[in-house]
PDB file with one MODEL, atoms N, CA, C and O in Angstrom:
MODEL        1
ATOM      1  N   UNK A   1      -4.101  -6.738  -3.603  1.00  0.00           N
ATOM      2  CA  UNK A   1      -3.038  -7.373  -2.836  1.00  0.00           C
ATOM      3  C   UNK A   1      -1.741  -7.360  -3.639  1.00  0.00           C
ATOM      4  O   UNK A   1      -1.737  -7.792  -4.792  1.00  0.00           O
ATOM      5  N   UNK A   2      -0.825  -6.957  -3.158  1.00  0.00           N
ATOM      6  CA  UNK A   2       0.837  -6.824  -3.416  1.00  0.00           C
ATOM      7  C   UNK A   2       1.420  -8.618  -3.883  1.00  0.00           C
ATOM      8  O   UNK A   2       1.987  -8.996  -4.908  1.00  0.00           O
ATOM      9  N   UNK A   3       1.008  -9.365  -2.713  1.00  0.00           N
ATOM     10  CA  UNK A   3       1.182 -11.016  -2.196  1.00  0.00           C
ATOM     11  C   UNK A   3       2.139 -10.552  -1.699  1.00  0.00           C
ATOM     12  O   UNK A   3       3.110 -10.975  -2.327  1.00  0.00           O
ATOM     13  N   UNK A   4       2.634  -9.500  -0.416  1.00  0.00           N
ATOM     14  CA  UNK A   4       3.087  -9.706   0.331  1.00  0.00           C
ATOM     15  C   UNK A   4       3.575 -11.082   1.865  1.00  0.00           C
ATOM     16  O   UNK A   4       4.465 -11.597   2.541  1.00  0.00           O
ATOM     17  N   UNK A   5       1.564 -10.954   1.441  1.00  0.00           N
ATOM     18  CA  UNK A   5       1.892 -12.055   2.587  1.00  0.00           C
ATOM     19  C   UNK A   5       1.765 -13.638   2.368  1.00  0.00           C
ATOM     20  O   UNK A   5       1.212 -14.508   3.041  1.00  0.00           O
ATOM     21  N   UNK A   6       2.633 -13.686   0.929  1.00  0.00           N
ATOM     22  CA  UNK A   6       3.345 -15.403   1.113  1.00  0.00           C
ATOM     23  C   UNK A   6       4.938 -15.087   1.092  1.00  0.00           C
ATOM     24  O   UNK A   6       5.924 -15.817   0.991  1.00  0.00           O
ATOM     25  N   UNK A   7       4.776 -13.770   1.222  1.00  0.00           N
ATOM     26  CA  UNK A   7       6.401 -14.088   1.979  1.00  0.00           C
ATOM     27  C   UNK A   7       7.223 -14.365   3.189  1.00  0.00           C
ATOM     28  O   UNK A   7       7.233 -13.501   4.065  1.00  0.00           O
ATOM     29  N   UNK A   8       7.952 -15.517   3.363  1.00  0.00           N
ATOM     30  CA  UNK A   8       8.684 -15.565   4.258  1.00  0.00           C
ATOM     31  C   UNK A   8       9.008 -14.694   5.213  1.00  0.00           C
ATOM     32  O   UNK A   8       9.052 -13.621   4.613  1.00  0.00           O
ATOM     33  N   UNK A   9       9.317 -14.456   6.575  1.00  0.00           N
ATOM     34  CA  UNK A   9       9.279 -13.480   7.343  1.00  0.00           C
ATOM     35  C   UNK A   9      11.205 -13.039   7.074  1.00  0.00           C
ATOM     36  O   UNK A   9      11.660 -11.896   7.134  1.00  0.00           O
ATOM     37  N   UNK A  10      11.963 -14.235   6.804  1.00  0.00           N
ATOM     38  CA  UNK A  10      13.132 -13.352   6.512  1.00  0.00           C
ATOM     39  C   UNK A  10      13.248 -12.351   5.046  1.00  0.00           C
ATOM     40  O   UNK A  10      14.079 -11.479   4.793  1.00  0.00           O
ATOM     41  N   UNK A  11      12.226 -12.784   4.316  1.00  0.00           N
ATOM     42  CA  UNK A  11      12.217 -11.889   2.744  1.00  0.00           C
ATOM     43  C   UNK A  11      11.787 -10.501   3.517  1.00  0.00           C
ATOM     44  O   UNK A  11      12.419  -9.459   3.340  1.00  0.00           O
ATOM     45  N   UNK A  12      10.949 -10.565   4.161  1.00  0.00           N
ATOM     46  CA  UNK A  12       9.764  -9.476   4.502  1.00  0.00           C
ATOM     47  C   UNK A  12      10.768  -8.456   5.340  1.00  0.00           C
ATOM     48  O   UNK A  12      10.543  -7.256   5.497  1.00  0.00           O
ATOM     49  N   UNK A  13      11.611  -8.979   5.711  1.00  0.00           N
ATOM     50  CA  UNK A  13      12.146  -7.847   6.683  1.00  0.00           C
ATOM     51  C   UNK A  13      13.777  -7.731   5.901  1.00  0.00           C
ATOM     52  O   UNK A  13      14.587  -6.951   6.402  1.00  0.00           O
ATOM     53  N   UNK A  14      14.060  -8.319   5.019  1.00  0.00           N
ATOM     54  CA  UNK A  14      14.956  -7.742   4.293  1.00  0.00           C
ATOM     55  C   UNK A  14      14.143  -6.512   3.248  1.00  0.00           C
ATOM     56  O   UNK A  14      14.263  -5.327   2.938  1.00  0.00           O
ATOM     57  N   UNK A  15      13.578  -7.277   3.070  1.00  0.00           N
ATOM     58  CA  UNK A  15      12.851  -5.968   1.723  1.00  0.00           C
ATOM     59  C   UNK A  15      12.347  -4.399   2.637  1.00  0.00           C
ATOM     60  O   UNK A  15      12.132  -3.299   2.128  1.00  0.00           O
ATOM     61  N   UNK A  16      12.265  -4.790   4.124  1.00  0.00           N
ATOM     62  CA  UNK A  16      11.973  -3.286   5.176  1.00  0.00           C
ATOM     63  C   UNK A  16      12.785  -2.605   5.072  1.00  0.00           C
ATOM     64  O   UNK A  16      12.725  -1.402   4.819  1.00  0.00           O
ATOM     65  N   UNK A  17      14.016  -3.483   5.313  1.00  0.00           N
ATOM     66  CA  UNK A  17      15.365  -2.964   5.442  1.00  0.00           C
ATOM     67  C   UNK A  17      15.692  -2.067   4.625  1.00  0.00           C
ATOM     68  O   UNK A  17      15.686  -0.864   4.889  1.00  0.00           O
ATOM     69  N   UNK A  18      16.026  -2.589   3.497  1.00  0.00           N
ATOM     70  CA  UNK A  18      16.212  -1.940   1.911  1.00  0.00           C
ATOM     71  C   UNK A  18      15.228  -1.058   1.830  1.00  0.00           C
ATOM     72  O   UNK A  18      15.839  -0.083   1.392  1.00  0.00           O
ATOM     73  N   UNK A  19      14.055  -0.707   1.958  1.00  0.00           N
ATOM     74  CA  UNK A  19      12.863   0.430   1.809  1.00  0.00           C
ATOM     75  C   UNK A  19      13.926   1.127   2.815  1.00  0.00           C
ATOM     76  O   UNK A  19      14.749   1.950   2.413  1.00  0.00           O
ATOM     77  N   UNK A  20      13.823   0.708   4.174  1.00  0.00           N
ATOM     78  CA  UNK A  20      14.125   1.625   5.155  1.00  0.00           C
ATOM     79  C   UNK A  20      15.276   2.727   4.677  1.00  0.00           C
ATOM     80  O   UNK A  20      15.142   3.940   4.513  1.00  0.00           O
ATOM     81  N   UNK A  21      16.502   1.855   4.505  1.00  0.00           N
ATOM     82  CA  UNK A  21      17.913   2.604   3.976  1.00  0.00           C
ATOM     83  C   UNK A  21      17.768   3.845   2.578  1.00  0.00           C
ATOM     84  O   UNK A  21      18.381   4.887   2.346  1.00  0.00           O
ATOM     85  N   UNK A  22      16.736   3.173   1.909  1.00  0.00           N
ATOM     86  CA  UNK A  22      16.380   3.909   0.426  1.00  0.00           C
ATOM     87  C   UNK A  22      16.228   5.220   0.988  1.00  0.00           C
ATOM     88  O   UNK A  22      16.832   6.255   0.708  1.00  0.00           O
ATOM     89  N   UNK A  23      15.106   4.955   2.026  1.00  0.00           N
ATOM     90  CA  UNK A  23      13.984   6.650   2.350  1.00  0.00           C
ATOM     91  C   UNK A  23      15.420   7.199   3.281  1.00  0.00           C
ATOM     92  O   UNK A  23      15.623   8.413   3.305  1.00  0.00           O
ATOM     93  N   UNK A  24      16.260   6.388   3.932  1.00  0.00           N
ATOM     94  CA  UNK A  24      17.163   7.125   4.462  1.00  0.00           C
ATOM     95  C   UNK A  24      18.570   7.990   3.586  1.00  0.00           C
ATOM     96  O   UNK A  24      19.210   9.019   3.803  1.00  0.00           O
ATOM     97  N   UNK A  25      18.585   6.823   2.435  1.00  0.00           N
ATOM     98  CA  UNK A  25      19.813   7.873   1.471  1.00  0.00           C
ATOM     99  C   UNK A  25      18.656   8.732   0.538  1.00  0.00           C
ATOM    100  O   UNK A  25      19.025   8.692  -0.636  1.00  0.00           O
ATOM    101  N   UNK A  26      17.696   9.305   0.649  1.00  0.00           N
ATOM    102  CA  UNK A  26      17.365   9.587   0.052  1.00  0.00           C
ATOM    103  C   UNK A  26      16.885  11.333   0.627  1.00  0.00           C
ATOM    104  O   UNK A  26      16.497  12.168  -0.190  1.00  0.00           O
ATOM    105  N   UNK A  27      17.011  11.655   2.197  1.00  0.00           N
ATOM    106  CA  UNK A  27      16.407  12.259   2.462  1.00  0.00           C
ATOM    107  C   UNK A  27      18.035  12.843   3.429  1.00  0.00           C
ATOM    108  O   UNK A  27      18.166  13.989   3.859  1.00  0.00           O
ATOM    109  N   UNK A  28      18.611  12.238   3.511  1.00  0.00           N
ATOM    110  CA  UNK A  28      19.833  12.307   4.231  1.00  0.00           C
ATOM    111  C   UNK A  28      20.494  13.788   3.789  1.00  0.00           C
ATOM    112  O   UNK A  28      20.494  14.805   4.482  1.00  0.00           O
ATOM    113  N   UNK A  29      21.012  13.639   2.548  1.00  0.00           N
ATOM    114  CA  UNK A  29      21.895  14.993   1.685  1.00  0.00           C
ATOM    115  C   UNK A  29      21.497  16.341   1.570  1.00  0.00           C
ATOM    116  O   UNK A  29      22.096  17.371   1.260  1.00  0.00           O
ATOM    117  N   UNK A  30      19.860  15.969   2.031  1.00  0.00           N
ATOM    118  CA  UNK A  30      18.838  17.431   1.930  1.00  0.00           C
ATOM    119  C   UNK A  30      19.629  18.791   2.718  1.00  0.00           C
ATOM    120  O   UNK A  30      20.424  18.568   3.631  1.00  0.00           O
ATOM    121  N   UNK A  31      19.415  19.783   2.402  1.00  0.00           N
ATOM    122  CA  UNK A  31      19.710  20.955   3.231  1.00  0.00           C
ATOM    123  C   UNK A  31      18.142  21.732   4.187  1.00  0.00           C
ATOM    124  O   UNK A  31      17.037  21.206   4.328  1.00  0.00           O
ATOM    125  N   UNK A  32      18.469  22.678   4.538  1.00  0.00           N
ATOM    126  CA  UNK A  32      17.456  23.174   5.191  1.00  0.00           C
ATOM    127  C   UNK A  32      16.491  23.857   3.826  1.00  0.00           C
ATOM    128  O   UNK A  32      15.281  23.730   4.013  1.00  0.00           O
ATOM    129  N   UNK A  33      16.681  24.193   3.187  1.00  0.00           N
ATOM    130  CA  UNK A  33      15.837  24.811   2.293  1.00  0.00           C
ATOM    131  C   UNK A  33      15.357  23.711   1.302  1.00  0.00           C
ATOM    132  O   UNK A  33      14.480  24.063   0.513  1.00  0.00           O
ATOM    133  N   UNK A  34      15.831  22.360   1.227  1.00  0.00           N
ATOM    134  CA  UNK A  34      15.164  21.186   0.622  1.00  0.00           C
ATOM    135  C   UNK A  34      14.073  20.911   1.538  1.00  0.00           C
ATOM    136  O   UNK A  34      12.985  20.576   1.070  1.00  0.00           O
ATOM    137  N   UNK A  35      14.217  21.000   2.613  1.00  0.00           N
ATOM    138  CA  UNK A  35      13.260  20.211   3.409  1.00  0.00           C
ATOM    139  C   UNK A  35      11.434  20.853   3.573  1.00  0.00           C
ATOM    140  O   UNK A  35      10.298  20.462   3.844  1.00  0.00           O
ATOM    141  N   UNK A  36      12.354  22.308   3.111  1.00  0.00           N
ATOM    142  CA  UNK A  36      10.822  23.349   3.544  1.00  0.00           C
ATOM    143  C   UNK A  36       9.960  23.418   2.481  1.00  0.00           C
ATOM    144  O   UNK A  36       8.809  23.848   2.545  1.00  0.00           O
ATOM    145  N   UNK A  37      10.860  22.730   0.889  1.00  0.00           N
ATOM    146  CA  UNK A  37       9.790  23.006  -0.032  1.00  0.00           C
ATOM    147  C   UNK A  37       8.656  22.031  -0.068  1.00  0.00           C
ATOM    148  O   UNK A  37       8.566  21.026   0.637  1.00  0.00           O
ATOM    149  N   UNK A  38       7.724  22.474  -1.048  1.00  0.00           N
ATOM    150  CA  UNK A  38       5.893  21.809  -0.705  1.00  0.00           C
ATOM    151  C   UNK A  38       6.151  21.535  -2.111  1.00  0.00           C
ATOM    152  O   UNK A  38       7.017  21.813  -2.942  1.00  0.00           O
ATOM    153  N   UNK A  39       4.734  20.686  -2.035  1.00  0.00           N
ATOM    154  CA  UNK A  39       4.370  20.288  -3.181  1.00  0.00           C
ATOM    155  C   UNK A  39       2.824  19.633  -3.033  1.00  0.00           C
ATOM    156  O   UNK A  39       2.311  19.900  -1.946  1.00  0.00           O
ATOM    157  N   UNK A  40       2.199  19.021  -3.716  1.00  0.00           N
ATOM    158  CA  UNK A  40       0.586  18.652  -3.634  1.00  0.00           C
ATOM    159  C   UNK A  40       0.410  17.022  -3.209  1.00  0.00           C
ATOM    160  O   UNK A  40       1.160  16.190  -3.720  1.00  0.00           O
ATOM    161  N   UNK A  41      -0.262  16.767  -2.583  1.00  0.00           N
ATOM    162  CA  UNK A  41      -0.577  15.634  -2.511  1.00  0.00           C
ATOM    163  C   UNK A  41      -2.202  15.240  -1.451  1.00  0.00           C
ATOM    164  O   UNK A  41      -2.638  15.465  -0.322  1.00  0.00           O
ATOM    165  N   UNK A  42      -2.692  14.403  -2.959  1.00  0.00           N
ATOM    166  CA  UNK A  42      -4.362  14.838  -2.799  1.00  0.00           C
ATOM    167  C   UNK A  42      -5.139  15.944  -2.617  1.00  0.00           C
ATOM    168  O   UNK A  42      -6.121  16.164  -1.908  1.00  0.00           O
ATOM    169  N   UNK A  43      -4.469  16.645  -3.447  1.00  0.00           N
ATOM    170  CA  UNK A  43      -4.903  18.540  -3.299  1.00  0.00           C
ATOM    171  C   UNK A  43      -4.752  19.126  -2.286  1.00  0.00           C
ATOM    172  O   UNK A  43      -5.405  20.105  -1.925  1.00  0.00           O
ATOM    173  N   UNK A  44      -3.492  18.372  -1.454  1.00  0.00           N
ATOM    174  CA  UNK A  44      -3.074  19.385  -0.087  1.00  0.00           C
ATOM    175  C   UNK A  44      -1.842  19.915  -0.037  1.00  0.00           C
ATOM    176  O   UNK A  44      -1.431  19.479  -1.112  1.00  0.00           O
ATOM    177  N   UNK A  45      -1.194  20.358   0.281  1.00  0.00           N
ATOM    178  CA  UNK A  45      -0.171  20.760   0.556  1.00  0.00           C
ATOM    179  C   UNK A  45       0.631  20.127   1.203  1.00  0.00           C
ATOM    180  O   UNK A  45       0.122  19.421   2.074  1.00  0.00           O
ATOM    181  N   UNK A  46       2.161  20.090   1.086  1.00  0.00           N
ATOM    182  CA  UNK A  46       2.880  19.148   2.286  1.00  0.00           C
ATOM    183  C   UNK A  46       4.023  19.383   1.744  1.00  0.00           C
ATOM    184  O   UNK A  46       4.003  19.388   0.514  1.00  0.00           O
ATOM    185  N   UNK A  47       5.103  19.597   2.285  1.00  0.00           N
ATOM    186  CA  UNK A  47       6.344  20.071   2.801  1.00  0.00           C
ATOM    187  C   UNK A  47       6.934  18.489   2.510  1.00  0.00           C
ATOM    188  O   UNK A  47       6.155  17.539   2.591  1.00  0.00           O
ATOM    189  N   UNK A  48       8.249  18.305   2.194  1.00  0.00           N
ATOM    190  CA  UNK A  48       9.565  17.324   2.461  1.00  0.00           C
ATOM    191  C   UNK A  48       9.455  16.890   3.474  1.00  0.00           C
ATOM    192  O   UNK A  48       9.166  15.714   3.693  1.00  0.00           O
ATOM    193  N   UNK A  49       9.712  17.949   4.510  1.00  0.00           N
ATOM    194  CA  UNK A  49       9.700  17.624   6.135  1.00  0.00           C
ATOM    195  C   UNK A  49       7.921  16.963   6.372  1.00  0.00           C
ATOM    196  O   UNK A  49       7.896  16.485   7.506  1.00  0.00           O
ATOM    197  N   UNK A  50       7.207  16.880   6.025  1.00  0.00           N
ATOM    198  CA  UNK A  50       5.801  16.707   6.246  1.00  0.00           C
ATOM    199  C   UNK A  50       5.615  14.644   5.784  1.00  0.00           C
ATOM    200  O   UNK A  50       5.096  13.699   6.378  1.00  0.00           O
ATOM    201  N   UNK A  51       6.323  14.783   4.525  1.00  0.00           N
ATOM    202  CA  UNK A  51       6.360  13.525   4.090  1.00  0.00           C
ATOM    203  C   UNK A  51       7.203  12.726   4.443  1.00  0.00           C
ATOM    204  O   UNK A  51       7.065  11.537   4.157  1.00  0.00           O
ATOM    205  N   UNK A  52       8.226  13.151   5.113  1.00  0.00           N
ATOM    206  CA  UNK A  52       9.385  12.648   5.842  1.00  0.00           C
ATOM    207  C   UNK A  52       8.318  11.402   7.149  1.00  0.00           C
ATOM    208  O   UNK A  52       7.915  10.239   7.171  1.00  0.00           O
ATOM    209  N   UNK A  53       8.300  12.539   7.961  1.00  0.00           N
ATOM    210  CA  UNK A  53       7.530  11.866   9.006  1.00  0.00           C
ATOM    211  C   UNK A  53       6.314  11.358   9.203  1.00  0.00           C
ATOM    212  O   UNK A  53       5.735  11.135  10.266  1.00  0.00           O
ATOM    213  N   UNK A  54       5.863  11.141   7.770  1.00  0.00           N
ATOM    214  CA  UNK A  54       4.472  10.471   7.254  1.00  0.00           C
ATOM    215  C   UNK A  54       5.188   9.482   7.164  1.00  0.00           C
ATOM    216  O   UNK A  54       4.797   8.620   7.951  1.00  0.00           O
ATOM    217  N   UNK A  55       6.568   8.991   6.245  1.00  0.00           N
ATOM    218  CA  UNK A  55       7.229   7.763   5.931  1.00  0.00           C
ATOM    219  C   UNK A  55       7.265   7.075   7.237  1.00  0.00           C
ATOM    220  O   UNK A  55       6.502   6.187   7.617  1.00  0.00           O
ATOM    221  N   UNK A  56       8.654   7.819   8.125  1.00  0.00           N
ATOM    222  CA  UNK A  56       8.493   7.082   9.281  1.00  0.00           C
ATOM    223  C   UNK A  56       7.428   6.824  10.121  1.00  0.00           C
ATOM    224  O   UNK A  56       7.732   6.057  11.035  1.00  0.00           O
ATOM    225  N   UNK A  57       6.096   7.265  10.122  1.00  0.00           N
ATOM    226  CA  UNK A  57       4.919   6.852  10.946  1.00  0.00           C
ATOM    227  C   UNK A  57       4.937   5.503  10.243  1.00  0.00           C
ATOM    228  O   UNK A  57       5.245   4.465  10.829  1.00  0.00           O
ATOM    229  N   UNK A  58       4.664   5.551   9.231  1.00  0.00           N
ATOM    230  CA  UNK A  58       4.103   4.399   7.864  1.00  0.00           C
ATOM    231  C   UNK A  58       5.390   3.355   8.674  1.00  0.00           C
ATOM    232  O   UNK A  58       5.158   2.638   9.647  1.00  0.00           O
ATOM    233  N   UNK A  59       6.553   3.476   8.090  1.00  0.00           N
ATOM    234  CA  UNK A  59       7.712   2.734   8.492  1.00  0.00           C
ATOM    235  C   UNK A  59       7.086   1.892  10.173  1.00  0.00           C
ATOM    236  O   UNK A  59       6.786   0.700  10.112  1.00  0.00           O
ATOM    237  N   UNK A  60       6.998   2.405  11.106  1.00  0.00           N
ATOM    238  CA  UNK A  60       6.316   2.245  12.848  1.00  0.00           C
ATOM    239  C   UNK A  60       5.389   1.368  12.215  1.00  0.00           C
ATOM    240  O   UNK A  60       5.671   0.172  12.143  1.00  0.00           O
ATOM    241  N   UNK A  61       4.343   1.792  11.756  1.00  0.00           N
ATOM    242  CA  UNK A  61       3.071   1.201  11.235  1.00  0.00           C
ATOM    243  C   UNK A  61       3.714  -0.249  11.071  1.00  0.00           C
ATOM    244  O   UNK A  61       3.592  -0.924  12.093  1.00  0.00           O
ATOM    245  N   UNK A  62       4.403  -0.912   9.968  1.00  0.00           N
ATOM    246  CA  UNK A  62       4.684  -1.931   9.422  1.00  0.00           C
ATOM    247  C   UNK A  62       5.659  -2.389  10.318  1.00  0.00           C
ATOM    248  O   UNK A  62       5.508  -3.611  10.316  1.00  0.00           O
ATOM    249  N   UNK A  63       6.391  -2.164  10.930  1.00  0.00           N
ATOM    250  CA  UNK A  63       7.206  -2.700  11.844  1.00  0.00           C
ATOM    251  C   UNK A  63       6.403  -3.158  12.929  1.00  0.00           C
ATOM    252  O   UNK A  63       6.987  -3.974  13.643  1.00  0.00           O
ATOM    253  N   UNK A  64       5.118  -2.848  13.301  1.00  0.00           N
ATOM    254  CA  UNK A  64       4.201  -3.039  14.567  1.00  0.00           C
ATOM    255  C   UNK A  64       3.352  -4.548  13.639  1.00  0.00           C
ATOM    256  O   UNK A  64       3.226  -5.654  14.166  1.00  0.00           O
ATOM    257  N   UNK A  65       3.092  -4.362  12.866  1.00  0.00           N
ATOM    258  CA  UNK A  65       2.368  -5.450  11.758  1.00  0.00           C
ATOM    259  C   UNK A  65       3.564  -6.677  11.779  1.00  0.00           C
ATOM    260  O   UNK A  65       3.145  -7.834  11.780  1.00  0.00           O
ATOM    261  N   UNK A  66       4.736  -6.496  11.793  1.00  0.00           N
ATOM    262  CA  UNK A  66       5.510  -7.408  11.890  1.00  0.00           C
ATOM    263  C   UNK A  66       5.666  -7.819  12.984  1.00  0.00           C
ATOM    264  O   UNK A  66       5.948  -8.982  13.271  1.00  0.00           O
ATOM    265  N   UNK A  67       5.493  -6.865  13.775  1.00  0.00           N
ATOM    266  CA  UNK A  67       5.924  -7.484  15.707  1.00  0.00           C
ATOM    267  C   UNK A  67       4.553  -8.519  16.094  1.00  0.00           C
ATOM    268  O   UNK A  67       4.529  -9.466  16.880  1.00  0.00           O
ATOM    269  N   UNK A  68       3.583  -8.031  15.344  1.00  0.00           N
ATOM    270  CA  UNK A  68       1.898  -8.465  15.716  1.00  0.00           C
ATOM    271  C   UNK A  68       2.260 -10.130  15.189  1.00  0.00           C
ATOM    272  O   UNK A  68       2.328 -11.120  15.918  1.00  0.00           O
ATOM    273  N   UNK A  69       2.376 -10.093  14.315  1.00  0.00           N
ATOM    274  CA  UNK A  69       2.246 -11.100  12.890  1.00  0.00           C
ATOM    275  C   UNK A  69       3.002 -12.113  13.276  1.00  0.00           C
ATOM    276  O   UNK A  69       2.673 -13.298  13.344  1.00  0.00           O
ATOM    277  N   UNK A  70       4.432 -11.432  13.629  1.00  0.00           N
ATOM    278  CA  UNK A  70       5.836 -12.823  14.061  1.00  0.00           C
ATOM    279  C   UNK A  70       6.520 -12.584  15.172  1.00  0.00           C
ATOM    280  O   UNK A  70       7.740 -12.426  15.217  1.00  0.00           O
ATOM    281  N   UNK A  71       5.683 -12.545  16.197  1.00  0.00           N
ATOM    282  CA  UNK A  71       6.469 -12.230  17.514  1.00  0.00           C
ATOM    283  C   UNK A  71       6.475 -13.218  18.167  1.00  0.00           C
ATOM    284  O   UNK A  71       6.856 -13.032  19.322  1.00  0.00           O
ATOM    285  N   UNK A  72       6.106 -14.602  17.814  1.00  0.00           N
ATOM    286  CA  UNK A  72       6.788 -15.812  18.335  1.00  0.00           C
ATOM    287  C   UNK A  72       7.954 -16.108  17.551  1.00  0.00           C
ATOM    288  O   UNK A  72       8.746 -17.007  17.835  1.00  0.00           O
ATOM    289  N   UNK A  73       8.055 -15.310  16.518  1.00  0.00           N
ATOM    290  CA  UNK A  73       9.391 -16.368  15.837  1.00  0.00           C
ATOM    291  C   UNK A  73      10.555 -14.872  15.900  1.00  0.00           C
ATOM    292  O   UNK A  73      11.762 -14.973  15.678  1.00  0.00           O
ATOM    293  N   UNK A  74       9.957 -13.757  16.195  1.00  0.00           N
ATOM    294  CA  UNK A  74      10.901 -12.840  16.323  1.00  0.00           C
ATOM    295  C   UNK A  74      11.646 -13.086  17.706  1.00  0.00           C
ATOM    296  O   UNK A  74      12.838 -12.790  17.793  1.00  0.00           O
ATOM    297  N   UNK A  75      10.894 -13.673  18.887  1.00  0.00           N
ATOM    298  CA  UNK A  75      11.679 -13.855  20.067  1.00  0.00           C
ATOM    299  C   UNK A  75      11.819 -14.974  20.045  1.00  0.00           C
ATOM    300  O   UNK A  75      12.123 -15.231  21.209  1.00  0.00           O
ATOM    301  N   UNK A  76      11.810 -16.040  19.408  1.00  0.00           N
ATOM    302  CA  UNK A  76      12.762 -17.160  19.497  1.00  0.00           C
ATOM    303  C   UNK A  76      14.433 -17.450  19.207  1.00  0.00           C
ATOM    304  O   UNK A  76      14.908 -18.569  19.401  1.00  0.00           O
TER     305      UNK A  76
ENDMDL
END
């Protein structure tokens, strides 16, 4: 366990935020020939572009965990 979850729901979604923006300046400046290169992960293969949209699934993932978790206090 991280102890994510004794955090406050406003910590929790600032700290998304900040992840979120990171993976976004981070992937933003790329060109087309950044995106196509590979590299290994768990002895597979995978592309920039491959891990890109692994992040944002992951990103969905935790945003759905938050909607689950605090969706009485998110629509209040």
């Amino acid at each position: 366990m991280a102890g994510h979850d004794s955090l406050n729901l406003e910590d929790l979604l600032e700290e998304f935020t900040l992840v979120r923006k990171a993976n976004i300046a981070l992937f933003r400046p790329m060109d087309e020939a950044a995106w196509q290169r590979t590299g290994t992960v768990n002895q597979n293969a995978i592309s920039v572009r491959g891990l890109a949209y692994i992040m944002v699934g992951h990103a969905q993932h935790h945003a759905g965990v938050l909607k689950e978790r605090y969706a009485a206090v998110l629509t209040s």
